[in-house]
C-alpha positions as CSV (number, residue, x, y, z in Angstrom):
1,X,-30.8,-42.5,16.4
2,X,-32.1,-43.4,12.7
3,X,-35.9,-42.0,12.4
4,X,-36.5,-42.0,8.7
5,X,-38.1,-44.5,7.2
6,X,-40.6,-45.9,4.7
7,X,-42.7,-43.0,5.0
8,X,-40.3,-40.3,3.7
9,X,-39.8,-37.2,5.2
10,X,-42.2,-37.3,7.7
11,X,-40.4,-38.3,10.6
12,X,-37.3,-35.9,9.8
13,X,-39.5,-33.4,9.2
14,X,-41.3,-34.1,12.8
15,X,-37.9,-33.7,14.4
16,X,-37.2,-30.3,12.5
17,X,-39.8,-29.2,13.9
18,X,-39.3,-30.4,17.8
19,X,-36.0,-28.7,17.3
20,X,-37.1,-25.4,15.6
21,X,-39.5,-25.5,18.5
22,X,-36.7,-25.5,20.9
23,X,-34.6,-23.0,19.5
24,X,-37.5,-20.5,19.3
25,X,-38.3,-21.1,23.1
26,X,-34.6,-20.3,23.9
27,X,-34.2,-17.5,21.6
28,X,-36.3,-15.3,23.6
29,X,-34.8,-15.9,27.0
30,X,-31.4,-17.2,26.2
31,X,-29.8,-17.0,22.8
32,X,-31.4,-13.9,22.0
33,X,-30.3,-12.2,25.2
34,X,-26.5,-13.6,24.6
35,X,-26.4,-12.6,21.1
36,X,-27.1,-8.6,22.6
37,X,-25.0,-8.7,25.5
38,X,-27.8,-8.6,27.5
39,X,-27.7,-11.7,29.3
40,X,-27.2,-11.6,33.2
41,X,-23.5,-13.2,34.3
42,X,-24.0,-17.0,35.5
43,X,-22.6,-19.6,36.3
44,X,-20.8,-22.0,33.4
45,X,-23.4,-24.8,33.9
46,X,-25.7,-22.5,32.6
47,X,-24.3,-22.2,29.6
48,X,-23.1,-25.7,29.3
49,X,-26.7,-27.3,30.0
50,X,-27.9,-24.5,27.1
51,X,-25.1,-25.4,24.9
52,X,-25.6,-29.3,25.4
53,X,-29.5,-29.2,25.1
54,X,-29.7,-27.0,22.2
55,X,-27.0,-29.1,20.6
56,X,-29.2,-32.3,20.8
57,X,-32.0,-31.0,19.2
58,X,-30.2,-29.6,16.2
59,X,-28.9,-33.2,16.1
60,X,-32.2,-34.7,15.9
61,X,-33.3,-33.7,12.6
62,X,-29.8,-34.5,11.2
63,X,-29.9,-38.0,12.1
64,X,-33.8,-38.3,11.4
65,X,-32.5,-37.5,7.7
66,X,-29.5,-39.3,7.2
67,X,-30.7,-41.9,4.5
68,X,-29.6,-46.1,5.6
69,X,-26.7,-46.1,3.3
70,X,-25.0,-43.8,5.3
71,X,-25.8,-46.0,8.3
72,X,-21.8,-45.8,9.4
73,X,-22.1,-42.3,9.2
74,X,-25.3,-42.2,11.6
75,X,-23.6,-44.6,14.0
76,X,-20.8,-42.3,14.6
77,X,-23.1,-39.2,15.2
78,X,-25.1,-41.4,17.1
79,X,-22.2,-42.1,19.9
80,X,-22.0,-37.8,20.2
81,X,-25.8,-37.7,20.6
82,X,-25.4,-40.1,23.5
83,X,-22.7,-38.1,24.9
84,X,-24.6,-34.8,24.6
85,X,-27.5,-36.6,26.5
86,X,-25.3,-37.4,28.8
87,X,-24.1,-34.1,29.6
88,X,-27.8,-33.1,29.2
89,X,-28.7,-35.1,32.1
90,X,-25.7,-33.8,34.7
91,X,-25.9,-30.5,34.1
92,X,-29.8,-30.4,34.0
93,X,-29.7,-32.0,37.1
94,X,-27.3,-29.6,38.5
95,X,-28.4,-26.5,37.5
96,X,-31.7,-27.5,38.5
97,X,-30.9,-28.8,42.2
98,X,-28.9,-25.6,42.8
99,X,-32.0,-23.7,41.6
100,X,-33.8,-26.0,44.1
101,X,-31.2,-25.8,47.4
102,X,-31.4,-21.8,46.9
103,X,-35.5,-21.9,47.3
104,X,-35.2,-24.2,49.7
105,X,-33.0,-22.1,52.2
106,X,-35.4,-19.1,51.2
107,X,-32.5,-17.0,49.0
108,X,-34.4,-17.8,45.4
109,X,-38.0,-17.7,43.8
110,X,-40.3,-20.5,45.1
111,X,-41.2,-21.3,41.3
112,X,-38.4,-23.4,41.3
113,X,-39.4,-25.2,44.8
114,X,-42.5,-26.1,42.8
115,X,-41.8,-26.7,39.4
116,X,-39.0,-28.4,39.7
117,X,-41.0,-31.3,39.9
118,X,-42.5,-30.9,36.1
119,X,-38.9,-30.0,35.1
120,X,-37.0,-32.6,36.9
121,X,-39.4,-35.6,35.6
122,X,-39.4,-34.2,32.1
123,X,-35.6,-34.7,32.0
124,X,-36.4,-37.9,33.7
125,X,-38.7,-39.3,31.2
126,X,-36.2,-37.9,28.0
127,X,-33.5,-40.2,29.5
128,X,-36.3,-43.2,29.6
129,X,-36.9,-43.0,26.0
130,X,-33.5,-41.9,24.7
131,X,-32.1,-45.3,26.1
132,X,-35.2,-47.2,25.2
133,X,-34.6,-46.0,21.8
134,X,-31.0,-47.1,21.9
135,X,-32.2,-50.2,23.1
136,X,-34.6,-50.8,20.0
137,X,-31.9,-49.9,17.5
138,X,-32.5,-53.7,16.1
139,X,-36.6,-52.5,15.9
140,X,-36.3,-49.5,13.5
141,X,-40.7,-48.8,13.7
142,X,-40.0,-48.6,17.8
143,X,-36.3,-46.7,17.4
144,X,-37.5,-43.7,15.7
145,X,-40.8,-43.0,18.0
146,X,-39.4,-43.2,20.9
147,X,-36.9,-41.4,20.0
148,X,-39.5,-38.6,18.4
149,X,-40.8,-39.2,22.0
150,X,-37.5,-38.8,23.9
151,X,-37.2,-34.6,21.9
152,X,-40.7,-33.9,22.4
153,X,-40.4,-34.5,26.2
154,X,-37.2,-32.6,26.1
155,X,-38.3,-29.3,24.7
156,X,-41.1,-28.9,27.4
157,X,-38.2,-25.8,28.9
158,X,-38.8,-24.2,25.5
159,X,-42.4,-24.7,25.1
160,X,-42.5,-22.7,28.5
161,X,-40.8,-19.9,27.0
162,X,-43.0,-19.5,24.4
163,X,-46.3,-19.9,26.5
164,X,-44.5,-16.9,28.9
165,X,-43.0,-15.0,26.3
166,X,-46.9,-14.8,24.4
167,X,-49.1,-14.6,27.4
168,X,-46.7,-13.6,30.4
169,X,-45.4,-15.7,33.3
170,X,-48.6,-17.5,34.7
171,X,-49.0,-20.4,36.9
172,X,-51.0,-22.4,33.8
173,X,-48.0,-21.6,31.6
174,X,-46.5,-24.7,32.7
175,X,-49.4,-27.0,32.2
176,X,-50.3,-25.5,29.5
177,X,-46.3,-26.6,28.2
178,X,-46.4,-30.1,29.0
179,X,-49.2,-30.4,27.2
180,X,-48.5,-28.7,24.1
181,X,-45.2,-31.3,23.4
182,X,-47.9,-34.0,23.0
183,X,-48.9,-32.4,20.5
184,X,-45.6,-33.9,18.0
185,X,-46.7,-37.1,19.7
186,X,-50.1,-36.9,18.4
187,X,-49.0,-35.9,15.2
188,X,-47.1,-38.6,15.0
189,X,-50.1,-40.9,15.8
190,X,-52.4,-39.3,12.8
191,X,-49.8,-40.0,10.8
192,X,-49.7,-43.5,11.3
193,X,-53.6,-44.1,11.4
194,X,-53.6,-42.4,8.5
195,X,-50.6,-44.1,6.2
196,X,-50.7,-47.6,8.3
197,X,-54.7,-47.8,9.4
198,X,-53.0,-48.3,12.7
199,X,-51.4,-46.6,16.1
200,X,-47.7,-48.0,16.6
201,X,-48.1,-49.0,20.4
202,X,-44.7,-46.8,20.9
203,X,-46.7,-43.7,20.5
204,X,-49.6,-45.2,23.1
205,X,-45.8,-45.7,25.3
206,X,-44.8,-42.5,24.5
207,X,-48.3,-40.7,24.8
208,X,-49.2,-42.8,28.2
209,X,-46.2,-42.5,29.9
210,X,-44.9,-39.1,29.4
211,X,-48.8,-37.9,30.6
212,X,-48.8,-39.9,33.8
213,X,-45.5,-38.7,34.7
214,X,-46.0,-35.1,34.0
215,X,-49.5,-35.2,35.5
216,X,-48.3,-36.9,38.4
217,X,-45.5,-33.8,38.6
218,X,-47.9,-31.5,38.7
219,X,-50.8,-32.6,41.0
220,X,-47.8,-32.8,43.4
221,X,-47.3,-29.1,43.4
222,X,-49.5,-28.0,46.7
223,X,-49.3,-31.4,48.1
224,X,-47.4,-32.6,51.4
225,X,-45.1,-34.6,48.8
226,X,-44.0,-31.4,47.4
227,X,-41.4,-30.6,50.0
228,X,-39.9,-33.8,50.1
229,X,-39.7,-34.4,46.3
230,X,-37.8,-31.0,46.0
231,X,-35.7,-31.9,48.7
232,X,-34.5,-35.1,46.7
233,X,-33.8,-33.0,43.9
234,X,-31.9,-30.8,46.0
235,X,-29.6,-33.1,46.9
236,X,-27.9,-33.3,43.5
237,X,-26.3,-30.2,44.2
238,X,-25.7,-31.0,48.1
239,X,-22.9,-33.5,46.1
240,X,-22.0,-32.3,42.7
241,X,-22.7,-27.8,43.7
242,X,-19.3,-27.1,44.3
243,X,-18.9,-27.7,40.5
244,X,-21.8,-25.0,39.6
């Protein structure tokens, strides 16, 4: 996933700080927790989706840097960062439909009945853009936004944290999230208006897409779709919960 290009260290420096974003989030509710021995027992997915996500994003900023004439280099990496995203997506998906299934059947918080939504189709839309990254590998100017695009989306869990762990657990925390992961997209658009005169249309992809998904999450909360759509998610653990 080779980000760095003709405009230096902008684009490695971008996913630094997507992944330092990311580790701060977690560090309050997660790895700090671990590293005092304070962290409730659960179950190994928990740990495995941490371990996984947290993985990917410190490999971000790695490949964003590696220069081209290490491209062999980069290639190799690049098959672990598709694995990791792999085993993102299964155990996201996991831990979150067994969150799910236990609100359904009234034995969890109903945050997760709700939210899940926002959470589910943020995981959704990093898999769009990781693989439509892959799939631009031959386009280098499209590879390394959407791939900028793909971490931003990611790292909406710790932009939560960080919106809880400053102002408490509210329901605007969320919203207020989503919102703030734009904010590496938009960065990313200043930079080109201001080094190319010009937008790349994969930030307007990136931007467009990501906001109508998310949005869309979110106006469902409250809504007769709600139910269903958490139901669906649910059903990821009705086949793969034995292994939580």
């Amino acid at each position: 996933m080779a980000i760095q290009g003709r405009h230096g260290w902008f684009f490695p420096e971008l996913a630094l700080a997507i992944s330092l974003t990311a580790f701060a989030g977690f560090a309050l509710t997660y790895l700090g927790p671990l590293a005092a021995g304070t962290y409730a027992p659960v179950s190994w997915a928990v740990h495995a989706h941490g371990i996984v996500y947290l993985a990917w994003c410190a490999f971000l900023p790695v490949q964003a840097a590696l220069p081209r004439r290490v491209f062999s280099l980069h290639r190799a990496l690049g098959v672990g960062s598709l694995l990791l995203a792999a085993a993102m997506a299964f155990t996201g998906f996991l831990v979150i439909g067994v969150k799910v299934q236990a609100a359904l059947a009234g034995e969890g918080p109903d945050f997760w009945k709700a939210f899940s939504l926002p959470i589910a189709a943020g995981l959704v839309l990093f898999l769009g853009f990781y693989i439509a990254a892959l799939l631009n590998r031959g386009r280098p100017e499209w590879h390394k936004r959407l791939m900028i695009s793909a971490g931003a989306t990611v790292i909406a869990a710790g932009t939560w944290r960080l919106w809880v762990g400053a102002f408490g657990s509210n329901d605007w925390a969320m919203p207020a999230a989503l919102a703030s992961t734009k904010l590496f997209i938009v960065a990313g658009m200043v930079h080109d208006f201001a080094t190319r005169r010009r937008v790349h249309p994969a930030w307007w992809v990136g931007l467009g897409v990501s906001v109508a998904v998310e949005a869309g999450s979110l106006l469902a909360v409250g809504t007769p779709v709600e139910l269903p759509l958490a139901r669906a998610i649910a059903s990821f653990a009705g086949v793969f919960g034995w292994m939580y």
